[in-house]
C-alpha positions in Angstrom: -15.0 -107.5 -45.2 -17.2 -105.1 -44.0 -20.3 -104.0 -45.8 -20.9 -100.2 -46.6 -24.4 -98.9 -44.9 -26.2 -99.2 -47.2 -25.7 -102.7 -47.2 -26.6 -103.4 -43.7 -29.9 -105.3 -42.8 -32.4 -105.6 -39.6 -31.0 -103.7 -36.7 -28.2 -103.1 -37.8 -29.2 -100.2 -40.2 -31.7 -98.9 -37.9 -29.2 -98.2 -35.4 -26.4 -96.6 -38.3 -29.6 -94.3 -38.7 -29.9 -93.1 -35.7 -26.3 -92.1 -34.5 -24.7 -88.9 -36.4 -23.0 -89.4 -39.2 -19.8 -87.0 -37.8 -17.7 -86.9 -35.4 -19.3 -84.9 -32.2 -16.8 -82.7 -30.0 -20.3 -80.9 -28.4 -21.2 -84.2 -26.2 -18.1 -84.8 -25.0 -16.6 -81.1 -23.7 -19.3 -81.2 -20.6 -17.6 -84.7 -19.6 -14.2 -83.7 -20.2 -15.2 -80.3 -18.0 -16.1 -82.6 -15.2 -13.2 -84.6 -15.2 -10.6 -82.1 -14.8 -12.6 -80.0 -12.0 -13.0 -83.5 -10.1 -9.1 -84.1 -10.8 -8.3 -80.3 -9.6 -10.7 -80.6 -6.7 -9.3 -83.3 -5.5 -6.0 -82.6 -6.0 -6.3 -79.2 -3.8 -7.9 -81.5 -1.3 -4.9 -83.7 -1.0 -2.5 -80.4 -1.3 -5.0 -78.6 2.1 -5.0 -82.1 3.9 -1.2 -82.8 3.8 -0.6 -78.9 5.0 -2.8 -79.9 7.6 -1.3 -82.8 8.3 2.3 -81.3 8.1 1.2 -78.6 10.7 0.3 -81.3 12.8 3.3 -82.9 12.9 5.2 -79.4 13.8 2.9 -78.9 16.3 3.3 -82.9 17.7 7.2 -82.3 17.3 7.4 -79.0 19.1 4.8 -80.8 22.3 6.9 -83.9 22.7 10.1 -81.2 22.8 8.5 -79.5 25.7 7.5 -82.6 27.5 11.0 -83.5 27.4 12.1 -80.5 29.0 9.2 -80.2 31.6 10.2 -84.0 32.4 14.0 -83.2 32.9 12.8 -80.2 35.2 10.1 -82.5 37.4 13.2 -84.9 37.7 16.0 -82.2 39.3 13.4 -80.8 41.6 12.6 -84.2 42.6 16.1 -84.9 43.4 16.7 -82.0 45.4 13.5 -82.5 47.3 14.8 -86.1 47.8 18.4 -84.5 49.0 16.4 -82.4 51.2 14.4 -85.0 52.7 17.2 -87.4 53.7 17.8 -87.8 57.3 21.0 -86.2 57.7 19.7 -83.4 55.9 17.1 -82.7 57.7 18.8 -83.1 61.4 21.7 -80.9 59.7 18.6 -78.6 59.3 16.8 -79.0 62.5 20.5 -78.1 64.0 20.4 -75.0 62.1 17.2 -73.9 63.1 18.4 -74.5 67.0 16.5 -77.8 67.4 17.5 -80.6 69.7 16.6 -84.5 69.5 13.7 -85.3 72.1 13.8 -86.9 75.0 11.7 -90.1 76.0 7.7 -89.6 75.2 5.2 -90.2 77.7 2.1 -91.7 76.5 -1.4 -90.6 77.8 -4.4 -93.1 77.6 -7.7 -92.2 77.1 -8.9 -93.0 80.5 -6.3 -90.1 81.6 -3.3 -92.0 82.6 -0.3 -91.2 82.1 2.4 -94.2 80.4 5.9 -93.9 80.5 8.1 -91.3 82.1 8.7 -88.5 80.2 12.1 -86.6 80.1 13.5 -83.1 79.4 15.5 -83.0 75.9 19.1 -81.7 76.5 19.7 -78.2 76.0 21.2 -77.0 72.5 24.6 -76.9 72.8 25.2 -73.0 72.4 28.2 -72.8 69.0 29.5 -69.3 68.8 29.7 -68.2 65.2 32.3 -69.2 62.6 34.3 -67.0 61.1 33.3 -66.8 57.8 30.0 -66.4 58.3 29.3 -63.4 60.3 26.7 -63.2 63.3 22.9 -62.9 62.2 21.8 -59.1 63.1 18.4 -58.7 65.0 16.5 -55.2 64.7 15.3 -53.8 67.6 12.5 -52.1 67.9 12.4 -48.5 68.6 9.2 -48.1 70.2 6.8 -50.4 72.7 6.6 -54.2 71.5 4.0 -54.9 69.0 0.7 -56.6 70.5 -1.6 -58.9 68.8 -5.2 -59.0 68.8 -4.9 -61.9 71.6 -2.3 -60.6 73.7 -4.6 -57.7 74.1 -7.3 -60.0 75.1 -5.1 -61.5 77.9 -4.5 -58.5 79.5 -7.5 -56.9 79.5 -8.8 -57.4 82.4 -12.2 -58.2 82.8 -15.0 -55.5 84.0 -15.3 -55.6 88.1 -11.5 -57.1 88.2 -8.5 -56.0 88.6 -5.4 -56.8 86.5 -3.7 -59.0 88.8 -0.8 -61.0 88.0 -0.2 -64.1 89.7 1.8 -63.2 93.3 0.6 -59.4 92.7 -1.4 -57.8 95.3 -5.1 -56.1 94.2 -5.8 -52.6 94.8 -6.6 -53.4 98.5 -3.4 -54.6 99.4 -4.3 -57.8 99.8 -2.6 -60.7 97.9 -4.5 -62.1 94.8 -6.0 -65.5 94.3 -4.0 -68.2 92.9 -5.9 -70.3 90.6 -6.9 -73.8 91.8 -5.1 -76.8 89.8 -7.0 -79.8 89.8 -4.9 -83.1 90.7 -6.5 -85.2 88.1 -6.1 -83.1 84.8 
């Protein structure tokens, strides 16, 4: 039962009076404007931060790839320096290069005394060639031997001398000096 406008008392009929009597499309368009740019903003938002997070993962994918490799790589050049490093391998080696085991070390203190009685090491035993691998060629030079800057200096002899080799004689004739070895050094 409801009562026409007219009808209504108080409050009631003051407030019918004051809204419009039609329906109004002009209040409502600047709302309905808002919510669909807040709707599209946001769902361009979600569409850049997913690219972004897409790229990311790519990028993440394509970092952990290399890792893998990098590791695999650290791993075989560690094994061969480890194959390198073992002890047959490296007296194998030292062989190679013409090396021999040492003999016994002598020990010197600080005081200047000598410990333990050192020895020659064995001479390398001398292999001739194989077969299959053929003998390593040395160059020789074709003119005087090459000097370096301190060869030079040790045989230059100094101003007022004379170049004198031990056992040579000097320009007099006369038998050159021997330097003097102390007994304690």
């Amino acid at each position: 039962m409801s009562k026409p406008a007219g009808q209504l008392k108080g409050r009631a009929a003051r407030l019918t009076r004051l809204m419009p009597a039609g329906p109004s499309t002009a209040a409502r368009t600047p709302f309905v404007l808002l919510v669909v740019l807040l709707l599209g903003g946001g769902l361009i938002t979600l569409l850049l931060l997913n690219s972004a997070l897409n790229e990311g993962s790519f990028r993440l994918s394509e970092l952990k790839k290399r890792t893998t490799e990098l590791t695999d790589e650290q791993q075989a050049l560690q094994r061969d320096v480890d194959a390198s490093s073992e002890p047959d391998a490296l007296a194998r080696r030292a062989r190679e290069l013409g090396m021999v085991p040492g003999g016994s070390p002598a020990f010197l203190d600080p005081d200047g005394t000598v410990r333990g009685v050192p020895t020659k090491a064995p001479p390398a035993p001398v292999a001739a060639p194989s077969p299959t691998t053929p003998a390593p060629v040395v160059p020789t030079p074709a003119g005087p031997p090459a000097t370096t800057p301190s060869d030079a200096a040790a045989t230059i002899p100094a101003p007022g001398t004379a170049a004198a080799g031990p056992g040579t004689s000097t320009a007099s004739g006369a038998p050159a000096a021997q330097p003097s070895t102390s007994p304690g050094r």
